[in-house]
DOPA-339477 format. One record per residue: z negated, x negated, y of N, C-alpha, C, O in turn. Coordinates in steps of 0.2 Angstrom, whole numbers, padded with zeros to 4 digits, always signed. Layout:
REM residues N
ZXYZXYZXYZXY ...
//
This chain:
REM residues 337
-0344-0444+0930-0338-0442+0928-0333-0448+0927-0332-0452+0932 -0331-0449+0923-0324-0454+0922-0320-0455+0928-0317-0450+0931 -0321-0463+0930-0318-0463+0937-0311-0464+0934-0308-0459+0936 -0307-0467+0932-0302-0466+0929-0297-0459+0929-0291-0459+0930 -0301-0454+0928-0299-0446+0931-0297-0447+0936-0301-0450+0939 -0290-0444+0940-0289-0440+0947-0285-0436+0948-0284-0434+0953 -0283-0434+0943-0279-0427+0941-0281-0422+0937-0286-0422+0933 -0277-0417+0938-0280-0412+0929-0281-0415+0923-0276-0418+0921 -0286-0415+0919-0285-0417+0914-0286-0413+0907-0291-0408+0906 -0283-0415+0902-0283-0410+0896-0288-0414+0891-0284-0418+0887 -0294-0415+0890-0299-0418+0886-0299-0414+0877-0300-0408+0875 -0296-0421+0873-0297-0419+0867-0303-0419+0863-0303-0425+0860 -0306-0415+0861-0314-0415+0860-0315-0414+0851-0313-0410+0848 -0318-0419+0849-0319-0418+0842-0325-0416+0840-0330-0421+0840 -0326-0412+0838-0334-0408+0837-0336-0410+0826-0333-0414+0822 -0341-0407+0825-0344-0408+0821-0339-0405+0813-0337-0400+0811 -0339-0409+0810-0336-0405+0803-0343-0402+0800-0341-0398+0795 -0349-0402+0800-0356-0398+0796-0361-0399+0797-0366-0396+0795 -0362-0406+0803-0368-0410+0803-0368-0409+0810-0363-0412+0813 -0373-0405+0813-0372-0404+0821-0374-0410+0825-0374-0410+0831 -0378-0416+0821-0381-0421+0825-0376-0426+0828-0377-0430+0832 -0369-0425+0825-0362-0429+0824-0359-0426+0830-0353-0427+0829 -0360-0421+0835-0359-0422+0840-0359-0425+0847-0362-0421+0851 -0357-0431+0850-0358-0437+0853-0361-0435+0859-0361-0429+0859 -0364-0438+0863-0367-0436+0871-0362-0436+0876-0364-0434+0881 -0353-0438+0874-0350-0440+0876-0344-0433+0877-0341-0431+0881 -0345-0431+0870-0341-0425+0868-0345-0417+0872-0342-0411+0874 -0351-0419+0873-0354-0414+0875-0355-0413+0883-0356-0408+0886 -0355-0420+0886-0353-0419+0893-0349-0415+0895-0349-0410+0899 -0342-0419+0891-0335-0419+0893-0335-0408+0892-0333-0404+0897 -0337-0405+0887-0336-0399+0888-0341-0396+0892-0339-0391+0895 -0348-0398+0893-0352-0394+0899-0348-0394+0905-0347-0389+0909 -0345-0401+0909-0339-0401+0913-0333-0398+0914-0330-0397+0920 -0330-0396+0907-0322-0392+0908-0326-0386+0909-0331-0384+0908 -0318-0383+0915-0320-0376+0918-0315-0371+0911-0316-0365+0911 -0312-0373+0909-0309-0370+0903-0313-0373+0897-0316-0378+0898 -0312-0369+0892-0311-0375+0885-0307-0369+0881-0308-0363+0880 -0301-0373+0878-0298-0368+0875-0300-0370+0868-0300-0377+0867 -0301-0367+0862-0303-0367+0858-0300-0362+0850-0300-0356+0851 -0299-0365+0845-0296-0363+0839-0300-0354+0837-0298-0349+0835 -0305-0356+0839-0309-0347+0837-0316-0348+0841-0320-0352+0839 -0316-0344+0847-0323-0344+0853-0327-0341+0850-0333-0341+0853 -0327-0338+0845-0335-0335+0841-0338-0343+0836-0344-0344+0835 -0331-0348+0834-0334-0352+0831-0338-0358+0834-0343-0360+0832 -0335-0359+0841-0337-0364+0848-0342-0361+0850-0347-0364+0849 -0343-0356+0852-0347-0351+0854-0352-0353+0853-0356-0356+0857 -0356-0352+0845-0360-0354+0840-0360-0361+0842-0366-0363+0844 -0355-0364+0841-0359-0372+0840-0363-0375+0849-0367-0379+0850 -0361-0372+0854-0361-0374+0860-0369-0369+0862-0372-0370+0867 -0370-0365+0857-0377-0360+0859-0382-0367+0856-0388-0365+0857 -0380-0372+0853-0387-0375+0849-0387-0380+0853-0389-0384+0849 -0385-0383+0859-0384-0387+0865-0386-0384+0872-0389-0387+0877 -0385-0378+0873-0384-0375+0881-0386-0368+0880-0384-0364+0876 -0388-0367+0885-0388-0356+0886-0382-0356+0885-0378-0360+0886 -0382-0348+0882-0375-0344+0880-0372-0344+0888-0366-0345+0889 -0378-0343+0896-0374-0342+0901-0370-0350+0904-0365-0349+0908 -0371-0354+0901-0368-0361+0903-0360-0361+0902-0357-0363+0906 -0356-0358+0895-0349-0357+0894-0347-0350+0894-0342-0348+0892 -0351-0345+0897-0350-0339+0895-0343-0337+0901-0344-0337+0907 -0337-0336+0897-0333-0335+0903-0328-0341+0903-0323-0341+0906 -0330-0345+0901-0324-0351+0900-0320-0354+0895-0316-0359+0895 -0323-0350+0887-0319-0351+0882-0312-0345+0883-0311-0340+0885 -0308-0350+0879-0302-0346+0880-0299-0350+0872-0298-0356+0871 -0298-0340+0867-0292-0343+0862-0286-0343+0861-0282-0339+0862 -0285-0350+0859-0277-0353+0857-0279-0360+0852-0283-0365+0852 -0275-0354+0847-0275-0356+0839-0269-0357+0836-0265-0358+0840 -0266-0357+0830-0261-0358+0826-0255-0352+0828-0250-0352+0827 -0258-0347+0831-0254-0342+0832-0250-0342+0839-0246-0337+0841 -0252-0347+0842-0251-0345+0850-0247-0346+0852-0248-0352+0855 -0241-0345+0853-0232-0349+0855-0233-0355+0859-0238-0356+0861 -0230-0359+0860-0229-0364+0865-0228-0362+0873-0231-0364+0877 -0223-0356+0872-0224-0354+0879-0227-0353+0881-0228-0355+0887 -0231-0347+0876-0239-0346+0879-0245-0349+0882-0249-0348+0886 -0245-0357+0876-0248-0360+0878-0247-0362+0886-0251-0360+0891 -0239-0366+0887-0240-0367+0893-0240-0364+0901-0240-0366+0906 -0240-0355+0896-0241-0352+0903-0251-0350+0904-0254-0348+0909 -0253-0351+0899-0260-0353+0901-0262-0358+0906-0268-0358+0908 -0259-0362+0907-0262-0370+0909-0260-0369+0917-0263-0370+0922 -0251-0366+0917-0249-0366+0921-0254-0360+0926-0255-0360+0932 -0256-0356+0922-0260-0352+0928-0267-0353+0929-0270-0350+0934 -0269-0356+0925-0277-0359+0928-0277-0366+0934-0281-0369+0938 -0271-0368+0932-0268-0374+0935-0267-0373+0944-0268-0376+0949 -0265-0366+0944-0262-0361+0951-0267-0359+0953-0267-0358+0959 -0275-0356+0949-0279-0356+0953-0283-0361+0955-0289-0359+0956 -0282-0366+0955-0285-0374+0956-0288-0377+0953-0289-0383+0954 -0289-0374+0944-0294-0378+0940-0291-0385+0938-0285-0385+0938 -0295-0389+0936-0292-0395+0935-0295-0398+0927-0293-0404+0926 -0299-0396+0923-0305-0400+0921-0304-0395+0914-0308-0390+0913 -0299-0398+0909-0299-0394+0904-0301-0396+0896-0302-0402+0896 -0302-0394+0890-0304-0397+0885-0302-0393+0879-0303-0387+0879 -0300-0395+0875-0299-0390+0869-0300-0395+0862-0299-0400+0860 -0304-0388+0858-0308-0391+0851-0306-0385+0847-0306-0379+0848 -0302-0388+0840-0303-0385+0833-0311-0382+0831-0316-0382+0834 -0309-0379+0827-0316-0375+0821-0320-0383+0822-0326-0383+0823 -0317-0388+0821-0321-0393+0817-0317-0400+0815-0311-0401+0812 -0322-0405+0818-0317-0410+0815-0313-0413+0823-0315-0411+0828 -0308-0417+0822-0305-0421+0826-0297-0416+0827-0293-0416+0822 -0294-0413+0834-0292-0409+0834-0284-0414+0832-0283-0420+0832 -0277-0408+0830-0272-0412+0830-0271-0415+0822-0268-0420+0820 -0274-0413+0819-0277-0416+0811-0275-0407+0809-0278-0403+0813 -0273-0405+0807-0270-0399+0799-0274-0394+0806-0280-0392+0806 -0271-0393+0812-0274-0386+0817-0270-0388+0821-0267-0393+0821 -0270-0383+0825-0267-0381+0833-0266-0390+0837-0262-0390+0842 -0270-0394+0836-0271-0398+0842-0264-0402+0843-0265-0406+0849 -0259-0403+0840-0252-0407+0840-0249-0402+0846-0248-0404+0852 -0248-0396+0842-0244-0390+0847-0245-0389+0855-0240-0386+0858 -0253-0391+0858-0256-0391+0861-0254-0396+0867-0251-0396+0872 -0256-0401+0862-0253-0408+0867-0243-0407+0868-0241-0411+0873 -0240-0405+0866-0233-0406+0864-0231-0402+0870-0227-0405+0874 -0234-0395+0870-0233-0389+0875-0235-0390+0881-0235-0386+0886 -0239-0396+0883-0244-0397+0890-0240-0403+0893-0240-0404+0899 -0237-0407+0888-0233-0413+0891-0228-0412+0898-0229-0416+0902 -0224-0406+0899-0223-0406+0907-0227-0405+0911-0225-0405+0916 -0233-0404+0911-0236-0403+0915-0239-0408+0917-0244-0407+0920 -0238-0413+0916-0240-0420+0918-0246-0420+0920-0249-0421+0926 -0249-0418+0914-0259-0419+0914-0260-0424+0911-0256-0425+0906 -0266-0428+0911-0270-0432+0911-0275-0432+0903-0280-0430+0903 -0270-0434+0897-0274-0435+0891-0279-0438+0889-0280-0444+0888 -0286-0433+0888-0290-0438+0886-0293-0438+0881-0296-0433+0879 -0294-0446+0876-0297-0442+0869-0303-0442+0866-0303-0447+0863 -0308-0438+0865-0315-0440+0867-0316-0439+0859-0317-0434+0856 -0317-0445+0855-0314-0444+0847-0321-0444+0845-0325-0447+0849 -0323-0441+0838-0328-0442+0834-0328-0439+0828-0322-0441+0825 -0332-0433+0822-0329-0435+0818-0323-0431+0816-0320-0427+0819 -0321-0434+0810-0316-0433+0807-0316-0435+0799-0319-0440+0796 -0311-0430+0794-0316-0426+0788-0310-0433+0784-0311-0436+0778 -0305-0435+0788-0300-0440+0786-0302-0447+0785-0300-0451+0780 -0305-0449+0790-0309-0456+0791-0316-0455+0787-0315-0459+0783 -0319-0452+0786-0325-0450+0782-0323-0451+0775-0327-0454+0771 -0319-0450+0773-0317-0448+0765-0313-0456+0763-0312-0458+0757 -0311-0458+0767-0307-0465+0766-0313-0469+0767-0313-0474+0764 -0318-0469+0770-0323-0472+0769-0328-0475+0764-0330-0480+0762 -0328-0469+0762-0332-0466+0755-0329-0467+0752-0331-0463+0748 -0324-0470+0748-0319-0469+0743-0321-0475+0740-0322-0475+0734 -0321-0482+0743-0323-0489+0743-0316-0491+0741-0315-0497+0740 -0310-0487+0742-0303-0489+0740-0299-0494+0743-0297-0492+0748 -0298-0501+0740-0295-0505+0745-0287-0505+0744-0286-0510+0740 -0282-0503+0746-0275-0501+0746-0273-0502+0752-0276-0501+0757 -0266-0506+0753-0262-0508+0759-0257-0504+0762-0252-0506+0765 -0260-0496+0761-0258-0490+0764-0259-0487+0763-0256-0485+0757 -0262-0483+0767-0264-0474+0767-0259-0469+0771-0256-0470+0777 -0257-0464+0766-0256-0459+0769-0259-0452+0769-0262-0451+0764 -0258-0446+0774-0261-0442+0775-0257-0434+0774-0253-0432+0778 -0259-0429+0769-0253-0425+0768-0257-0418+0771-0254-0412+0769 -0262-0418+0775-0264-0413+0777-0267-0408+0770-0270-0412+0766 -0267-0402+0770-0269-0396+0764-0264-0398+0757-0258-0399+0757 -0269-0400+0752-0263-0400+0746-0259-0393+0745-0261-0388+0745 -0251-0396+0745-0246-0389+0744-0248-0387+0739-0251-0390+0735 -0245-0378+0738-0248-0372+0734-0245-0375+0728-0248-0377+0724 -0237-0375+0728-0232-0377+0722-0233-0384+0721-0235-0388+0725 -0232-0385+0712-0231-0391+0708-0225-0395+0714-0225-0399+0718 -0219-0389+0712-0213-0393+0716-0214-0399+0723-0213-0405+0724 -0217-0395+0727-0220-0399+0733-0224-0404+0731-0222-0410+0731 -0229-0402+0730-0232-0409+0729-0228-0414+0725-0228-0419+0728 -0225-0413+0720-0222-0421+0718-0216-0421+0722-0212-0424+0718 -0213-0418+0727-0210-0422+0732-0214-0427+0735-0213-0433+0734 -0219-0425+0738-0224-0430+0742-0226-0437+0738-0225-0442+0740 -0229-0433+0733-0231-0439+0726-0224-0446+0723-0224-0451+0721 -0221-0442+0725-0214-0445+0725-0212-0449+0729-0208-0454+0727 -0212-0448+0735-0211-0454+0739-0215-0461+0741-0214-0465+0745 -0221-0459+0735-0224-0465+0739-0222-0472+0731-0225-0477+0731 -0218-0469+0726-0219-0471+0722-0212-0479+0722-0210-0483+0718 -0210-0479+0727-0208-0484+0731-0210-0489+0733-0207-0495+0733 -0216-0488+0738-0222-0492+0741-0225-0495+0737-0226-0501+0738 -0228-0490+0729-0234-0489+0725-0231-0497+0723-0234-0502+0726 -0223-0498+0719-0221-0503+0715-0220-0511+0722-0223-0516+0720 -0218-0510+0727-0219-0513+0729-0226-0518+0732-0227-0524+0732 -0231-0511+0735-0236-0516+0736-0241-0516+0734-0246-0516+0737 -0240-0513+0726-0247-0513+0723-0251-0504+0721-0252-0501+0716 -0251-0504+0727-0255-0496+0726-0255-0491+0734-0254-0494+0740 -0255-0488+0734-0257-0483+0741-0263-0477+0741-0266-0473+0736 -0264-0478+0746-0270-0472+0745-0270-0466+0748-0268-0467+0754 -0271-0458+0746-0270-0454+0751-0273-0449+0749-0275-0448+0743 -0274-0445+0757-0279-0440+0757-0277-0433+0758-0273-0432+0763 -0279-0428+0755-0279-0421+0758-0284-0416+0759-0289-0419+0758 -0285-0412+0760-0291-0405+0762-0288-0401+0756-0282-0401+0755 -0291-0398+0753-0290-0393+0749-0297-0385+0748-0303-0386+0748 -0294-0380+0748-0297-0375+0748-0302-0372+0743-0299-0373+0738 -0306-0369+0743-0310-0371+0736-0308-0368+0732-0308-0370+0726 -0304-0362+0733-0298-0357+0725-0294-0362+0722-0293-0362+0716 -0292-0367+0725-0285-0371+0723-0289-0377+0721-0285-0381+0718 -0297-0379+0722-0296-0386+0720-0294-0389+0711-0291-0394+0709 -0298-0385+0709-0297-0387+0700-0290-0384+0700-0289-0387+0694 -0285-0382+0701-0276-0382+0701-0276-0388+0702-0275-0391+0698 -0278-0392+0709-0274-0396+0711-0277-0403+0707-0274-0408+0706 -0284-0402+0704-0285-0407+0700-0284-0408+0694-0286-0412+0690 -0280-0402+0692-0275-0403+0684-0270-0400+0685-0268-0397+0680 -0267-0402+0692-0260-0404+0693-0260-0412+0692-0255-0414+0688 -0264-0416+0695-0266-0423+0696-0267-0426+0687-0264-0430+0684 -0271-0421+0685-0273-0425+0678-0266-0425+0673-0265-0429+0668 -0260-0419+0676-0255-0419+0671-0248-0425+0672-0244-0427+0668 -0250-0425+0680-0244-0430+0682-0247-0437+0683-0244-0442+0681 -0254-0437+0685-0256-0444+0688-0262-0445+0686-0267-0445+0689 -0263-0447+0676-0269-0445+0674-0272-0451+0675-0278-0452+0674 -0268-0456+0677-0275-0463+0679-0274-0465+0685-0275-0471+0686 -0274-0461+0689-0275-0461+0694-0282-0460+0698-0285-0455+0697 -0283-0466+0703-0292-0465+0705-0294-0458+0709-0291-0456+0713 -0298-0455+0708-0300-0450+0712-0307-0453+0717-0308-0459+0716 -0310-0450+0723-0315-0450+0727-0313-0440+0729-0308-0437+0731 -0319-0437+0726-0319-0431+0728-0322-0427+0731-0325-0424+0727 -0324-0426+0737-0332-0425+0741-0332-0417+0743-0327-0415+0745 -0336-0414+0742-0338-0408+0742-0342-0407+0749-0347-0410+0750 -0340-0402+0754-0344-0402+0760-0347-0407+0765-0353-0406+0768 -0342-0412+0766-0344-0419+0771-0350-0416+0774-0352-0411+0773 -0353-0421+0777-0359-0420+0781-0364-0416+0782-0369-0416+0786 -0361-0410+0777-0370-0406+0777-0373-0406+0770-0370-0409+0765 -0378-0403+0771-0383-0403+0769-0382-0405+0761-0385-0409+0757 -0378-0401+0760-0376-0402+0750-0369-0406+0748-0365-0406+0743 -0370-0409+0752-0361-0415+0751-0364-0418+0745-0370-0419+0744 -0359-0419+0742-0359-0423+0737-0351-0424+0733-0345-0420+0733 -0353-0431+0730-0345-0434+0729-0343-0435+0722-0348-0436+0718 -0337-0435+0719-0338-0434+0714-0330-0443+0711-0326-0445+0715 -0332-0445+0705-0328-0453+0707-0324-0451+0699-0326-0447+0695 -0319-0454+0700-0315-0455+0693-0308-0454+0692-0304-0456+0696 -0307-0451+0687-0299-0449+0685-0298-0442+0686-0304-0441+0689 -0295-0437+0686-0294-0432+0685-0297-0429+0680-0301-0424+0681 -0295-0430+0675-0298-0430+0669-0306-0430+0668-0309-0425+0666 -0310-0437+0671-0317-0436+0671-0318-0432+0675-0323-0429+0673 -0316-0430+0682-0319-0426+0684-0319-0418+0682-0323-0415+0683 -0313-0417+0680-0312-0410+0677-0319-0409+0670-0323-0405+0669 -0318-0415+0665-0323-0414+0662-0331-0413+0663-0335-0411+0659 -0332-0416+0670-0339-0417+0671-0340-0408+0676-0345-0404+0674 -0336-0407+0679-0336-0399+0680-0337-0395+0675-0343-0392+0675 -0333-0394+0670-0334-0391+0665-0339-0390+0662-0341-0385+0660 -0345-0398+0661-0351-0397+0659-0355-0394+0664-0361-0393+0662 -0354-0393+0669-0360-0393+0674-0359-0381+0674-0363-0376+0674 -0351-0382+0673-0348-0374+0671-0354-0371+0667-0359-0368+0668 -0352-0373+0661-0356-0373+0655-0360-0371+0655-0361-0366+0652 -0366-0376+0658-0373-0376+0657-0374-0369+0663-0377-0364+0661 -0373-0369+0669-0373-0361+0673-0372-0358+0671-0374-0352+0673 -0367-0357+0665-0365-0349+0662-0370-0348+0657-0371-0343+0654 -0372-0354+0655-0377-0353+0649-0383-0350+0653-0384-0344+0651 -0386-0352+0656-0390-0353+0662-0391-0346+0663-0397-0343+0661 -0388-0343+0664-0387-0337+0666-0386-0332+0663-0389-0327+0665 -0383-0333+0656-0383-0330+0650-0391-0327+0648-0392-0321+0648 -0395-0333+0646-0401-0333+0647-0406-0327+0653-0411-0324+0652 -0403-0327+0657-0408-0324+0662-0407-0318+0661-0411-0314+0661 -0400-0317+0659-0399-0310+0659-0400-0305+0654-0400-0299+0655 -0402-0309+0648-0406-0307+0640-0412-0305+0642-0414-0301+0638 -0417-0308+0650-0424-0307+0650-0426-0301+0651-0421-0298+0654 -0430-0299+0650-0434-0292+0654-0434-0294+0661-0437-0299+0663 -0433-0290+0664-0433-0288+0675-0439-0291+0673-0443-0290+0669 -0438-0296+0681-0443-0297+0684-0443-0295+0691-0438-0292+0693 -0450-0297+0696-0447-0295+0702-0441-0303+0704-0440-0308+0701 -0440-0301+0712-0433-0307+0714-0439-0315+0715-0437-0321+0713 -0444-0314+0716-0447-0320+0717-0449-0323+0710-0449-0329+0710 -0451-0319+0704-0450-0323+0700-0445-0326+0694-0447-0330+0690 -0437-0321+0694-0431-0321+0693-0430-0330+0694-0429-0333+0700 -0429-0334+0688-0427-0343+0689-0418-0341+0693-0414-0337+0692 -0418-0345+0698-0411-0345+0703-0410-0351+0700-0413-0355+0697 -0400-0350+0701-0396-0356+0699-0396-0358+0707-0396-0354+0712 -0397-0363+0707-0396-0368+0712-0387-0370+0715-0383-0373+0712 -0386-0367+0719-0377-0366+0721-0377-0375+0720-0372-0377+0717 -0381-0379+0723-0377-0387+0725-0379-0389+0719-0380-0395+0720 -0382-0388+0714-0381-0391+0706-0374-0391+0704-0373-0396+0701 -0371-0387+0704-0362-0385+0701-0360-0383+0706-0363-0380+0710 -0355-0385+0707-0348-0385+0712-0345-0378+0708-0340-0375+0710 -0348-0374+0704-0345-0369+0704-0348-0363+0707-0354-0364+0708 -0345-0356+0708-0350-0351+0709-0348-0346+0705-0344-0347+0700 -0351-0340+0706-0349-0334+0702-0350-0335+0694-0354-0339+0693 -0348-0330+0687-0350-0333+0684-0346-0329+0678-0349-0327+0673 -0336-0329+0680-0331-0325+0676-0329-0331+0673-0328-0336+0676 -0329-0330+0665-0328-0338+0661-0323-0339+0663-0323-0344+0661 -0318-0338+0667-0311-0337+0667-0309-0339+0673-0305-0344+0673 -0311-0337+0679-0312-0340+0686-0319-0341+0688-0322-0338+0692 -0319-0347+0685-0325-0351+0691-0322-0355+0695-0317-0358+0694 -0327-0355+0702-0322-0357+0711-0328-0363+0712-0334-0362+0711 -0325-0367+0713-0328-0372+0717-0331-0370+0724-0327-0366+0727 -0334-0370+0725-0337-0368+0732-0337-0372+0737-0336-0378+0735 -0338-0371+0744-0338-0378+0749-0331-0378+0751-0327-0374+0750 -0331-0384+0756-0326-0388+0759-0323-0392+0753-0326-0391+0748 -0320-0396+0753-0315-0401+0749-0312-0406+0753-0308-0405+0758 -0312-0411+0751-0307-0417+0753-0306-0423+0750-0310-0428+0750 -0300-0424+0747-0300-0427+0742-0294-0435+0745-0290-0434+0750 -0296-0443+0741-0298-0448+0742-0290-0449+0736-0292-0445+0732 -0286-0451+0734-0281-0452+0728-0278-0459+0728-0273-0461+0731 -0281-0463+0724-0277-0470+0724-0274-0470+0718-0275-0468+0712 -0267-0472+0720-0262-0472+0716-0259-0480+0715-0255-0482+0720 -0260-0484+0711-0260-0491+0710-0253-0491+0705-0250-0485+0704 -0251-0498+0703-0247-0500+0696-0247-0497+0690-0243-0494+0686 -0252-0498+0689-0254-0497+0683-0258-0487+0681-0261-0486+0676 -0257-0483+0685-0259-0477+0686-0251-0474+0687-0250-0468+0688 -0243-0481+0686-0238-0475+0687-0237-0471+0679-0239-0474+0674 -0234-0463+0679-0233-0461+0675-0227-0465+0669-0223-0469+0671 -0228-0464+0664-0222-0465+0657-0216-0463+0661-0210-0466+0661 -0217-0456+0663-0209-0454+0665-0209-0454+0675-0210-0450+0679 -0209-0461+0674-0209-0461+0682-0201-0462+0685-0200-0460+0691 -0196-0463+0680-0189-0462+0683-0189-0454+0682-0185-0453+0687 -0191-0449+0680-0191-0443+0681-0193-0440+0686-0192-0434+0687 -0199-0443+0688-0201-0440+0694-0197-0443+0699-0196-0439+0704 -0193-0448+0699-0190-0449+0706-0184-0445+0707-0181-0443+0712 -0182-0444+0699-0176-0439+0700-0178-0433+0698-0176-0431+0693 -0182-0428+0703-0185-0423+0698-0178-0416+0696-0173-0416+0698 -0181-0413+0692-0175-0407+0690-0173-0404+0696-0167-0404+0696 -0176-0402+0702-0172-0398+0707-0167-0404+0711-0162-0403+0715 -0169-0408+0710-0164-0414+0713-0157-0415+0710-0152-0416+0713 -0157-0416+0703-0151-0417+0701-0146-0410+0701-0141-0411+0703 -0148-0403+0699-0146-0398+0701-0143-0397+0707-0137-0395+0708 -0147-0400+0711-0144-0401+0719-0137-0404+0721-0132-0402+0724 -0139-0410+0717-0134-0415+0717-0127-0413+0713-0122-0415+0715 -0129-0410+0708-0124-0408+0705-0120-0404+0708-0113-0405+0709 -0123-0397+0713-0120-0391+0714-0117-0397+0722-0113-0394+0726 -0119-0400+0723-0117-0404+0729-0109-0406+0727-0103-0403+0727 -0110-0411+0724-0104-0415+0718-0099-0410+0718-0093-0410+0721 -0102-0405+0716-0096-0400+0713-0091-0395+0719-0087-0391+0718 -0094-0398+0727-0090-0395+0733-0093-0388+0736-0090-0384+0739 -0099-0388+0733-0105-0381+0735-0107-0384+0743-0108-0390+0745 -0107-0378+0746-0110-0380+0751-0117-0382+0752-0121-0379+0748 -0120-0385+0756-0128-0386+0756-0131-0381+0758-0137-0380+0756 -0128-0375+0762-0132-0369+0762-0132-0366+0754-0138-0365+0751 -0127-0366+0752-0128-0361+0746-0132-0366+0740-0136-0364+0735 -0130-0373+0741-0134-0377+0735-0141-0376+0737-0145-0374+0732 -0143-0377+0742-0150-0375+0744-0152-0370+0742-0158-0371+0742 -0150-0364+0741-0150-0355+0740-0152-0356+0733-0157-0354+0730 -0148-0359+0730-0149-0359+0723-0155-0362+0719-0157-0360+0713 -0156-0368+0724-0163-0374+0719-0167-0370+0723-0169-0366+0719 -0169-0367+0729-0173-0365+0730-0175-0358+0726-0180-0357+0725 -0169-0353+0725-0169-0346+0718-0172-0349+0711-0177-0347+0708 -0169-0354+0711-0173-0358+0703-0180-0359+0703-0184-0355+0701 -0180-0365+0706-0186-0368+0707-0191-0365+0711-0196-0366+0708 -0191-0363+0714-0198-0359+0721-0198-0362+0726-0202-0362+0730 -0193-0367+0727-0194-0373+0731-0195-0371+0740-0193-0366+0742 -0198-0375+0745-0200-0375+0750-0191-0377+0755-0188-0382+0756 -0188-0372+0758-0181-0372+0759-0179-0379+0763-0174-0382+0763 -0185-0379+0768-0185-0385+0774-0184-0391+0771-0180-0396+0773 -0188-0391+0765-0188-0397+0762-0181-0399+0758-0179-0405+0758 -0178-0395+0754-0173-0395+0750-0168-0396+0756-0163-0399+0754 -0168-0394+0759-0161-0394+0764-0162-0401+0768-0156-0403+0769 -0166-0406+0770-0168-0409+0772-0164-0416+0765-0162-0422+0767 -0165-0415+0759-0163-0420+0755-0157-0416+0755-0153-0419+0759 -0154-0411+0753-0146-0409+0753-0142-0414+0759-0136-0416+0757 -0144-0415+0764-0141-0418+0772-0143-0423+0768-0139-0423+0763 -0149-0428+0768-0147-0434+0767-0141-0437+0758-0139-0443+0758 -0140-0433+0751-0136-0434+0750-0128-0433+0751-0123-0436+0748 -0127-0429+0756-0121-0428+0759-0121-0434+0762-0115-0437+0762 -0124-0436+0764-0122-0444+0770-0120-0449+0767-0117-0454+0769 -0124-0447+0758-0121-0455+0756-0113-0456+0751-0111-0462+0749 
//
């Protein structure tokens, strides 16, 4: 045991994003030792901890707290295992490095009175991984969690770094994306940032990862062909006379990133995590207009014009779709100047 430990302590535990060998000897002590492990979903823990140990080894120890779980609640869990003497605690995400786009921020935030003993037991992580592999060299990275649903949000974010972009060159930055939304979010990218570098990896560390490099644009078109050829693919099969299932030709799911086979909605399948280098020479033609986008000036106007920031806010956001936190958030700071 960590002599270092002499208190309760709360062990943050980074378990595997797909590849179960990428679980450390270190990550795997530390949770056969906690007498808790609180964890984002115990049927998903559950599974990963049965391919290491008998099910009777954690049985009775996991405990869920997830995105849903109050603060308070949080720390009235701590405080009452804390009251029956336990001291030896751990909590693990679905996957990946906890406090990264899950529960694990809220956790540490809600435990900090209880003046327990942080510990970080790190390994992978789908963020460090993707920045890896990208081969992108840029004098800063930033990180935006899940790409947002709305165009509007995202070029807020795409928008601030377009400051940095001119000053040093370029920046790089990372997001997770869901497999419904990936092709949205990459002809959103081809329409605002079409020379912009991609790195696009498909399912990190298992068995069918694969990466995909380019612009927006190439990668959209190289999708398209691989669409294509499965619909055709398929097309074909479906013209043949039955046979039985063993000797029916299968489409191969990790030859196309897509599945299903509705001309109209084809989904990428998988995990996603995308790699975005945005340089000098990838900024848009109408780069003053992004910095002033349309619900900004609207803003500023109904500002100008002695509208209160509630109600200016009510209105870009009735127009636009906009995200209210965020709109209210630039309302305050043009009031200040």
């Amino acid at each position: 045991m960590d002599t270092r430990i002499s208190k309760a302590t709360l062990s943050i535990v980074a378990t595997p994003i797909g590849n179960l060998g990428d679980l450390s000897p270190r990550a795997l002590k530390t949770l056969h030792e906690a007498e808790i492990i609180f964890c984002e979903d115990t049927r998903q823990t559950a599974k990963l901890l049965q391919q290491f140990e008998d099910q009777s080894c954690f049985e009775g120890r996991l405990t869920r707290l997830d995105e849903y779980t109050q603060e308070e609640r949080i720390l009235e869990m701590f405080q009452a295992a804390l009251s029956e003497g336990l001291s030896r605690f751990a909590f693990v995400s679905d996957a990946g490095t906890p406090g990264v786009s899950d529960p694990g921020a809220k956790v540490i935030k809600a435990t900090r009175a209880l003046d327990l003993e942080m510990v970080a037991v790190p390994g992978p992580s789908a963020l460090a991984a993707v920045m890896s592999l990208s081969g992108m060299e840029v004098p800063l990275w930033g990180f935006g969690g899940f790409f947002p649903r709305k165009d509007s949000e995202r070029e807020i974010i795409f928008n601030l770094y377009l400051k940095h972009i001119k000053e040093l060159g370029s920046v790089g930055l990372v997001f997770f994306e869901f497999p419904e939304r990936v092709i949205d979010a990459l002809e959103f990218l081809n329409r605002t940032w079409p020379a912009s570098e991609l790195c696009v990896v498909k399912e990190l560390t298992k068995i069918y990862e694969k990466t995909f490099r380019g612009s927006p644009g190439d990668i959209l078109r190289e999708w398209g062909r691989a669409a294509n050829a499965t619909l055709e693919a398929e097309t074909q099969n479906s013209k043949k006379p039955s046979k039985s299932d063993d000797e029916v030709p299968k489409i191969v799911a990790s030859e196309s990133p897509y599945v299903g086979s509705h001309k109209t909605a084809l989904i990428p399948k998988g995990e996603w995590t995308f790699a975005i280098k945005l340089s000098q020479s990838s900024i848009p033609n109408n780069a003053e207009d992004l910095e002033q986008p349309q619900w900004r000036v609207l803003l500023e106007k109904l500002l100008n014009e002695k509208i209160s920031a509630k109600n200016a806010v009510q209105i870009v956001c009735q127009v636009f779709g906009m995200n209210r936190n965020l709109v209210y958030k630039v309302a305050l700071e043009l009031k200040k100047k």
